[in-house]
DRENDO-973307 format. One record per atom (N, C-alpha, C, O, CB): x, y negated, z; residue in three letters. Coordinates in steps of 0.2 Angstrom, whole numbers, plus 2048, in hexadecimal, padded with zeros to 3 digits. Glycine has a CB too. Layout:
% residues N
XYZAla;...
END
This chain:
% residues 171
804806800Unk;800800800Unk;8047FA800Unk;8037F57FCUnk;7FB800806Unk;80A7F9804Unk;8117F4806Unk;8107F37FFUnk;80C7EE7FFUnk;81A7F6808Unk;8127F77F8Unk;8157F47F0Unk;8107F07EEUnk;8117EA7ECUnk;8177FA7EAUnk;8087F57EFUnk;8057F07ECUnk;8007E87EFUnk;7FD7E57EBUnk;8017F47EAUnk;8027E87F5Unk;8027E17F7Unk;8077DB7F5Unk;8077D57F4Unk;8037E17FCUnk;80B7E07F4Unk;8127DC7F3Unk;8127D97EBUnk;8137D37E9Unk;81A7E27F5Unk;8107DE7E8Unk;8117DC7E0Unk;80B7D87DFUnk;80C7D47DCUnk;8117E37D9Unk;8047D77E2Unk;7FD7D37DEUnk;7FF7CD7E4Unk;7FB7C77E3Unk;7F37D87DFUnk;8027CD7E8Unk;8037C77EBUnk;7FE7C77F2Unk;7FC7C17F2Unk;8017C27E5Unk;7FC7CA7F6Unk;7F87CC7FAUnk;7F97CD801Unk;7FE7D1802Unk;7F57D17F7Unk;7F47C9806Unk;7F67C880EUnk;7F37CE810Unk;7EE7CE80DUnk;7F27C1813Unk;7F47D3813Unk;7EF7D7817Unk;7F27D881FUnk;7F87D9822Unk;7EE7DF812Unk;7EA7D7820Unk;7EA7D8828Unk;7E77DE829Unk;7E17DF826Unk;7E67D282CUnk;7EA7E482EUnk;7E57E9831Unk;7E17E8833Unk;7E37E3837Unk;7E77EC834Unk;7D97EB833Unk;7D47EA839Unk;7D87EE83DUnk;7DC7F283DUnk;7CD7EB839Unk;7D57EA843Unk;7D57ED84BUnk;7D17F484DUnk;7CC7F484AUnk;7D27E8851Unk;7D27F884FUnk;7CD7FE851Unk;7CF80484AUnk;7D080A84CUnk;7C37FC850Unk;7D1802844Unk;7D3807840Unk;7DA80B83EUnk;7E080983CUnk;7D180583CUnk;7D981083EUnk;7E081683BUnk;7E1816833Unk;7DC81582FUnk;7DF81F83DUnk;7E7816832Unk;7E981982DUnk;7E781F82CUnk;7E7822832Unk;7EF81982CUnk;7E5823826Unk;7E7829823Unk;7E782981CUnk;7E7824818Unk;7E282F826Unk;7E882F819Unk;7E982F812Unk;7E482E80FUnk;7DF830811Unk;7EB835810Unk;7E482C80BUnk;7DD82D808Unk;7DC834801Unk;7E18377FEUnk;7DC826805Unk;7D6835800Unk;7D483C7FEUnk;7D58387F4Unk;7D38337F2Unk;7C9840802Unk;7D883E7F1Unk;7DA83B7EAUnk;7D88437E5Unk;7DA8497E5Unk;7E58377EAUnk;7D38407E2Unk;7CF83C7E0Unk;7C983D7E3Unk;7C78437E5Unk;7CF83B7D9Unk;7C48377E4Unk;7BE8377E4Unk;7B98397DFUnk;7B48367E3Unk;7BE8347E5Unk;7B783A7DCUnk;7AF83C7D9Unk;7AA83C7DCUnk;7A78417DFUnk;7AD8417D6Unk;7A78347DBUnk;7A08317DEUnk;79B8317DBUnk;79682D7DBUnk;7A08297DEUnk;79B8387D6Unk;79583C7D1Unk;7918357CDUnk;7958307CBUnk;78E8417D6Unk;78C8367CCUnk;78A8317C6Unk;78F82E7BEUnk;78E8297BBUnk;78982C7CAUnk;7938337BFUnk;79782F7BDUnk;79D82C7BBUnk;7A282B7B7Unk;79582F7BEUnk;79B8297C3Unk;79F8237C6Unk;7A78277CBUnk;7A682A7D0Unk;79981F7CBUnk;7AF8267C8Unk;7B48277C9Unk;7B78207CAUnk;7B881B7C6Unk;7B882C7C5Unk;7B78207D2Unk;7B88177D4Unk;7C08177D3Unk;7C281C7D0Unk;7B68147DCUnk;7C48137D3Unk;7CB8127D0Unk;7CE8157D8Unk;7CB8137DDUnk;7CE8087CDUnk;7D581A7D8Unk;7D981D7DEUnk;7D981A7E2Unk;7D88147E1Unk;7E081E7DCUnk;7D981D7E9Unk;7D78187EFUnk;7E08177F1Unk;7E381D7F2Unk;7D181C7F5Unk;7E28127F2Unk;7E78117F4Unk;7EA8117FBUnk;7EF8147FDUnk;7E680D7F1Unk;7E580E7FFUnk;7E6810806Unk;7DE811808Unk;7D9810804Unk;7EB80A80DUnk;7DE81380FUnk;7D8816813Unk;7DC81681AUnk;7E281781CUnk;7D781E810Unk;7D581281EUnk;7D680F825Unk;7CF815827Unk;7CA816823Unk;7D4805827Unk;7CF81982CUnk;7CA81B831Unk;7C9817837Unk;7CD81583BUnk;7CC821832Unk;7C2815839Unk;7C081483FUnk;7BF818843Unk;7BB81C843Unk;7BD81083FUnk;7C4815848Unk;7C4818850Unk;7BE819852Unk;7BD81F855Unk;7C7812855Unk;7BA814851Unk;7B3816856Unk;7AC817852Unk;7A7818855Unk;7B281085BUnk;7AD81784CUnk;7A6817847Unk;7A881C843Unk;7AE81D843Unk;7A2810843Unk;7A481F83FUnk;7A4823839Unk;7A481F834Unk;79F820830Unk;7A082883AUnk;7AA81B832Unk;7AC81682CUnk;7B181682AUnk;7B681682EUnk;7AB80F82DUnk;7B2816824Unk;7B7819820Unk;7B881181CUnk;7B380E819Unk;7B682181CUnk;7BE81081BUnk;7BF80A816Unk;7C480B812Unk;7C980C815Unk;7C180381AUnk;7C380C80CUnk;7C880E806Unk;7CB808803Unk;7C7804801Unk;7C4813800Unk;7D0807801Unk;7D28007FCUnk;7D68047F7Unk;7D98097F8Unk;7D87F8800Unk;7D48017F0Unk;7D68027EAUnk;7D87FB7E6Unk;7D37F77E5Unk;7D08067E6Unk;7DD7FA7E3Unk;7E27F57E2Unk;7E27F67D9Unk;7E37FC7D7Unk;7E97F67E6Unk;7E17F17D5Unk;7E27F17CEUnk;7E67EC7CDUnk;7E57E67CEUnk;7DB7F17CBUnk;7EB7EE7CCUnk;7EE7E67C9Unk;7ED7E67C2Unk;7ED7EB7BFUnk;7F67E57CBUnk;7EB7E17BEUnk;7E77DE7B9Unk;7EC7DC7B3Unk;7EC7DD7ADUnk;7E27D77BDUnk;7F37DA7B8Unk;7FB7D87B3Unk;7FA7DD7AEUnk;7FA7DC7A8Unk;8047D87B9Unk;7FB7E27B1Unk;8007E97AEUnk;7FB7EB7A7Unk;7FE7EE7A3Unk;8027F27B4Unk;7F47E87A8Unk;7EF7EA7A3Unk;7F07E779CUnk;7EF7E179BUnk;7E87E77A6Unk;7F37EB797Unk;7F37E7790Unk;7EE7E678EUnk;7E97EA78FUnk;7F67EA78AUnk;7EE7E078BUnk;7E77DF789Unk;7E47E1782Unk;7DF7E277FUnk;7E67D778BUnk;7EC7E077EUnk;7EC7E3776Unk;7E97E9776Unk;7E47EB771Unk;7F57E5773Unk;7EA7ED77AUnk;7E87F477AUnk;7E17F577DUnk;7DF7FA77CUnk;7EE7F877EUnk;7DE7F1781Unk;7DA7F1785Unk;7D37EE77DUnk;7CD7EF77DUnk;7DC7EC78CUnk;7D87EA77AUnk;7D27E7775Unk;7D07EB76EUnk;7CC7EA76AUnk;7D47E0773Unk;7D87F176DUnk;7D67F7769Unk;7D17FA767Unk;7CE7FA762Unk;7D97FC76AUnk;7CF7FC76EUnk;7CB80076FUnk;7C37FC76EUnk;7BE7FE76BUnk;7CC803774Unk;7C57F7773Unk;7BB7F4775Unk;7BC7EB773Unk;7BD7E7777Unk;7B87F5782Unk;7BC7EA76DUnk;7BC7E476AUnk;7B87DE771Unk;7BA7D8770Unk;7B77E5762Unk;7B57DF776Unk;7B37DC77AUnk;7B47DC780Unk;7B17D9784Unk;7AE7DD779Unk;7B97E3780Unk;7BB7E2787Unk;7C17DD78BUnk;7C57DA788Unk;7BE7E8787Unk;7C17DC793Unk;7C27D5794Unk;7C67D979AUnk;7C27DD79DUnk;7BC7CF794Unk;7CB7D879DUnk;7CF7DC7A4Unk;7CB7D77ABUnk;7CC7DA7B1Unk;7DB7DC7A3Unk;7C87D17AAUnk;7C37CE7AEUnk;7BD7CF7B0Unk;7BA7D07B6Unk;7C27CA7ACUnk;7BA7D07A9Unk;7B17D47A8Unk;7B27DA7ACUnk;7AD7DC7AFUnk;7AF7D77A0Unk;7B67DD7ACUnk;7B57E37AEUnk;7B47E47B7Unk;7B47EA7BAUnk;7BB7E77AAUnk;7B47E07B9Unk;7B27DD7C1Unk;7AB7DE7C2Unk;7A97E07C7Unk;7B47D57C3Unk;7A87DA7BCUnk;79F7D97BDUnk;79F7E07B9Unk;79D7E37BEUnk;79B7D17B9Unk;7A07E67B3Unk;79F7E97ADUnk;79E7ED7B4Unk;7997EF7B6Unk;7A37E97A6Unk;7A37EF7B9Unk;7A37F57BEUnk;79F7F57C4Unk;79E7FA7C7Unk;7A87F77C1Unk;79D7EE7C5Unk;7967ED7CCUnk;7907F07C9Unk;78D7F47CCUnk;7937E37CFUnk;78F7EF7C0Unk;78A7EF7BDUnk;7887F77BCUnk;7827F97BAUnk;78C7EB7B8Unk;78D7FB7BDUnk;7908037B9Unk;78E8067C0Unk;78980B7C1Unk;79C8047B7Unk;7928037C5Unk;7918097CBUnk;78B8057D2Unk;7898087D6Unk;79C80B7CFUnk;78B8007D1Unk;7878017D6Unk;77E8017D6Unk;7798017D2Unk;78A7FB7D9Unk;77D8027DCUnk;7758087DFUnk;7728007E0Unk;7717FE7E6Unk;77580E7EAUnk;76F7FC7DBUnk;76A7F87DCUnk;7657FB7DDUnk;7617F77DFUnk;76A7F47D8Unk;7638007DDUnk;75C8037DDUnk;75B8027E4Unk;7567FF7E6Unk;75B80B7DAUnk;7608047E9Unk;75F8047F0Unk;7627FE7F4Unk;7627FC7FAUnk;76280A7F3Unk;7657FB7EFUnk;7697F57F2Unk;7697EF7EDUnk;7697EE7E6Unk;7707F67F4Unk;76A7E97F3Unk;76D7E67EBUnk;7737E17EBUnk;7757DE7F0Unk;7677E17E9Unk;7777E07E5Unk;77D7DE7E5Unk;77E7D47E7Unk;77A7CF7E5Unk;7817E07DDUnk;7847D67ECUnk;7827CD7EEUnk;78B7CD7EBUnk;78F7D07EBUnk;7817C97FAUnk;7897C67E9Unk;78F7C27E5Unk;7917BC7E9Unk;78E7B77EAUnk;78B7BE7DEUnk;7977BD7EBUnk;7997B97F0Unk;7987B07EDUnk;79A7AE7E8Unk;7A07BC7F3Unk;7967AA7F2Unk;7997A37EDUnk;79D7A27EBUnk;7A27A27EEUnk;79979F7EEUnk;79E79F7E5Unk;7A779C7E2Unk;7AA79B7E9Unk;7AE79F7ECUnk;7A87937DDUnk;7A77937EBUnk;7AB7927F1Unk;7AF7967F7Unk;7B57957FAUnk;7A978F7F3Unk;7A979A7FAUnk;7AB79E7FFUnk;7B17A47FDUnk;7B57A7801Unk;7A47A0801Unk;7B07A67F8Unk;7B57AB7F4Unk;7BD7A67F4Unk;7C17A97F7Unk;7B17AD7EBUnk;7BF7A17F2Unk;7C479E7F1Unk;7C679C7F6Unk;7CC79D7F7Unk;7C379A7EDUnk;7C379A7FCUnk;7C5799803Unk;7C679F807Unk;7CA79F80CUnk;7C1796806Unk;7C27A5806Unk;7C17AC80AUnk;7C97B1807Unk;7CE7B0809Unk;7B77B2807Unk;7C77B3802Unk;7CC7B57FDUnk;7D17B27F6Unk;7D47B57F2Unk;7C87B77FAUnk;7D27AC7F7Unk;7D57A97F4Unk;7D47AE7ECUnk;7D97B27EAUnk;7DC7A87F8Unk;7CD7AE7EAUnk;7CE7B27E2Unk;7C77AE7DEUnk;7C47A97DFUnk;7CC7BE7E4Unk;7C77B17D8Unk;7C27AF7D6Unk;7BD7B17D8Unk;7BA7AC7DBUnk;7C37B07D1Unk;7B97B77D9Unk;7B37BC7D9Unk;7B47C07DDUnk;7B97C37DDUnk;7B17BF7D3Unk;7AF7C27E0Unk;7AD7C57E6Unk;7A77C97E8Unk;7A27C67E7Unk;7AC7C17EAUnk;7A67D17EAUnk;79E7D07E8Unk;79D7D77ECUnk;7A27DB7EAUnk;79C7CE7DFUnk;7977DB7F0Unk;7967DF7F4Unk;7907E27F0Unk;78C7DE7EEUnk;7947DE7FBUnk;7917E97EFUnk;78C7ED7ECUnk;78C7F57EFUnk;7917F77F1Unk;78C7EC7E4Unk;7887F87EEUnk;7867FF7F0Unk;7878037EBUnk;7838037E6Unk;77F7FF7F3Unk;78E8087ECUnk;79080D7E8Unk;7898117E8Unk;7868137EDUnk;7978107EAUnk;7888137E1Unk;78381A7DEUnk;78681E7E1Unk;7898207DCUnk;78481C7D6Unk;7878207E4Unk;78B8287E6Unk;78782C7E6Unk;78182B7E8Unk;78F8297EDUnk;7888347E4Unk;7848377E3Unk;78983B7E9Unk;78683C7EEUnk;7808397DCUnk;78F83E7E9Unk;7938427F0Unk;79783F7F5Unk;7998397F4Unk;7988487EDUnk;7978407F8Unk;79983E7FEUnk;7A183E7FEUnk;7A58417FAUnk;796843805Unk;7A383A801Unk;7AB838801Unk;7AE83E808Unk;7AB83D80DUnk;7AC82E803Unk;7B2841808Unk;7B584380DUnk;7AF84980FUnk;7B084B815Unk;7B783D812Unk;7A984B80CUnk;7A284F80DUnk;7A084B814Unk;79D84E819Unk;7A285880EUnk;7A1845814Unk;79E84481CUnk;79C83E81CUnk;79883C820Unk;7A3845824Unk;79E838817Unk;79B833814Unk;79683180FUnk;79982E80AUnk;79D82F814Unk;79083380EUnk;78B832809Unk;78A82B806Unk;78782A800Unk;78683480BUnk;78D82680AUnk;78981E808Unk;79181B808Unk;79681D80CUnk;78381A80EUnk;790817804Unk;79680F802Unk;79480B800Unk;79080C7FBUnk;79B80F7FEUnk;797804802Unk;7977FE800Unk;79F7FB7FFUnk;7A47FC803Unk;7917FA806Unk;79E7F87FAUnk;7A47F87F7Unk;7A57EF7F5Unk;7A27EB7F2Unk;7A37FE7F0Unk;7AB7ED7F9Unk;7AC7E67F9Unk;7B17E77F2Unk;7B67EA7F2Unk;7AF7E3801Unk;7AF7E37ECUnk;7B47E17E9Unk;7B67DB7E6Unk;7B27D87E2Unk;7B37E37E6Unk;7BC7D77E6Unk;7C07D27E4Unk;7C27D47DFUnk;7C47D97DCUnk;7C47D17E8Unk;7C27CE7DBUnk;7C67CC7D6Unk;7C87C47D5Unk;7C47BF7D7Unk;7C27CE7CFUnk;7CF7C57D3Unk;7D37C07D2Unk;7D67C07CAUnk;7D97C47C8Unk;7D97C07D8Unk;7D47BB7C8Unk;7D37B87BEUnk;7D97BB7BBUnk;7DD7B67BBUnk;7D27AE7BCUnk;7DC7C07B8Unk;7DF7C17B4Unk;7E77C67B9Unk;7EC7C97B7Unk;7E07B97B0Unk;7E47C67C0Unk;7EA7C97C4Unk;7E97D07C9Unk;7ED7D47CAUnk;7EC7C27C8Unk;7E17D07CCUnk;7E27D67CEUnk;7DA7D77D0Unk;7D77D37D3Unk;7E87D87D4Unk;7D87DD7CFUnk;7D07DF7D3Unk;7D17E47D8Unk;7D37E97D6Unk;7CB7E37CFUnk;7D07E37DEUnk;7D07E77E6Unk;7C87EA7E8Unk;7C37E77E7Unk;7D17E07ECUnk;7C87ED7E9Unk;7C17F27EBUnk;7C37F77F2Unk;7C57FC7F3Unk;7BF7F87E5Unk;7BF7F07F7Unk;7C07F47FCUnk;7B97F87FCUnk;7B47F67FAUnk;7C27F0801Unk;7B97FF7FFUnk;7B48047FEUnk;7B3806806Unk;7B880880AUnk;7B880B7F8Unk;7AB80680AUnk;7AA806811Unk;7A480D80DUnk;79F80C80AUnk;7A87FD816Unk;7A7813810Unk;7A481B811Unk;7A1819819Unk;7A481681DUnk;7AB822812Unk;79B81B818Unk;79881B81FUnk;79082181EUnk;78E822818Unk;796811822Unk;790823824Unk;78A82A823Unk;785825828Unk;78681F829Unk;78C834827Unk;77E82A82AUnk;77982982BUnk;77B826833Unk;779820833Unk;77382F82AUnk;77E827839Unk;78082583FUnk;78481C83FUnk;783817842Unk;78482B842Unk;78981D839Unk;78C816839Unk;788811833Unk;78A80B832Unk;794817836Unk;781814832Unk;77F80E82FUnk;77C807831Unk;77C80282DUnk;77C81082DUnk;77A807837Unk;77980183AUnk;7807FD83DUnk;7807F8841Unk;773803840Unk;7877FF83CUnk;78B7FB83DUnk;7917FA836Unk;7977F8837Unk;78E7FD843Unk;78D7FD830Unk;7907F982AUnk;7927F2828Unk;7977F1825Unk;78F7FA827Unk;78D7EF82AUnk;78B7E8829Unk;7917E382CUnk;7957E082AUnk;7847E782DUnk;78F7E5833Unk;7967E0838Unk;79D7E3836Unk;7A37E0836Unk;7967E1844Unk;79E7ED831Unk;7A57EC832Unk;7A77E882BUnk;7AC7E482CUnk;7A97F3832Unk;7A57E9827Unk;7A47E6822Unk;7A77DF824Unk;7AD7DD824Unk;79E7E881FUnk;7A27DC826Unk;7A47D4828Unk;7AA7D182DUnk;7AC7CB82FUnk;79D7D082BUnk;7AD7D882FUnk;7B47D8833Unk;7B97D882FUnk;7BE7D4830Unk;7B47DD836Unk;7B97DC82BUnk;7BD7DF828Unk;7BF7DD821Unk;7C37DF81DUnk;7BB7E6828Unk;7BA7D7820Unk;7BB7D7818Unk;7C07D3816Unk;7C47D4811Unk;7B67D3815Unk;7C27CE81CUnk;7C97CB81AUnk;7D07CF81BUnk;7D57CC81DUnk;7C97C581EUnk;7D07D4819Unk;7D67D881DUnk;7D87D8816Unk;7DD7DC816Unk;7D67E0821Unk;7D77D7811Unk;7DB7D580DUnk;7DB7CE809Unk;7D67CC807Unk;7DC7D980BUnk;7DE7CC808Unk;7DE7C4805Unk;7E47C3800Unk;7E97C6801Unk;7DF7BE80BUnk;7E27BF7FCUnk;7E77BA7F7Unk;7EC7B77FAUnk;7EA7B57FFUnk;7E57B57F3Unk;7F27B57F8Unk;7FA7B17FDUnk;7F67AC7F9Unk;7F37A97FDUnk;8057B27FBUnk;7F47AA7F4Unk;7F27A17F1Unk;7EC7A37EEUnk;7E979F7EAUnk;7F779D7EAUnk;
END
């Protein structure tokens, strides 16, 4: 996790209460939907919440080659093109954070919380996620990913709003 902070330019702070472990590689969130390698994975101490972060850096993306294939494709779009792909509006719905508050919170462009489709459980013991994702214009997309089952559902909300800043933009 150290390299890829280090290379997109990125403050991270540990929450309090949580462990390191490995994280499980790969995931298949059925529907479909194969969310990008989870890079690290914090367990909480005291809830049944799992927080996965997945790091894209956006640099290394050719775009020549990216426009070969999909005359329309855009290494930006693809921030909103994947809320739009994977997430469970049906049971939820996607909040878009404000310009402002995103540029002060995250020092990034776009920001935005939505409810992964999942159709299997992560680790077989979390059925549900909400998935915080950042994007910063032309330099990197972050997805942080909160696993939680039917007992930690009434304290997704506050970890979520704990935890969201644990990672941030240096500018």
């Amino acid at each position: 996790m150290n390299y890829y902070i280090k290379a997109v330019n990125l403050v991270y702070k540990k929450p309090a209460g949580f462990v390191e472990v490995y994280p499980e590689l790969p995931y298949f969130a059925g529907n479909r939907i194969v969310p990008d390698a989870f890079d690290y994975e914090l367990q909480s101490e005291k809830s049944d919440i799992t927080i996965c972060v997945s790091i894209m850096d956006l640099t290394s993306i050719n775009d020549a080659a990216i426009i070969k294939f999909d005359h329309e494709a855009d290494k930006n779009a693809n921030f909103i093109r994947k809320i739009r792909l994977y997430a469970d509006t049906l049971h939820d719905q996607n909040f878009f954070f404000p310009e402002k508050y995103v540029k002060q919170t995250f020092h990034a462009s776009d920001a935005a919380i939505y409810k992964l489709n999942n159709t299997t459980s992560y680790r077989n013991k979390y059925p549900f996620c909400k998935v915080l994702s950042i994007h910063k214009k032309d330099k990197t997309d972050i997805e942080i990913s909160y696993f939680y089952n039917e007992n930690s559902k009434p304290y997704i909300k506050q970890c979520i709003t704990q935890t969201q800043e644990m990672l941030t933009f240096k500018e």
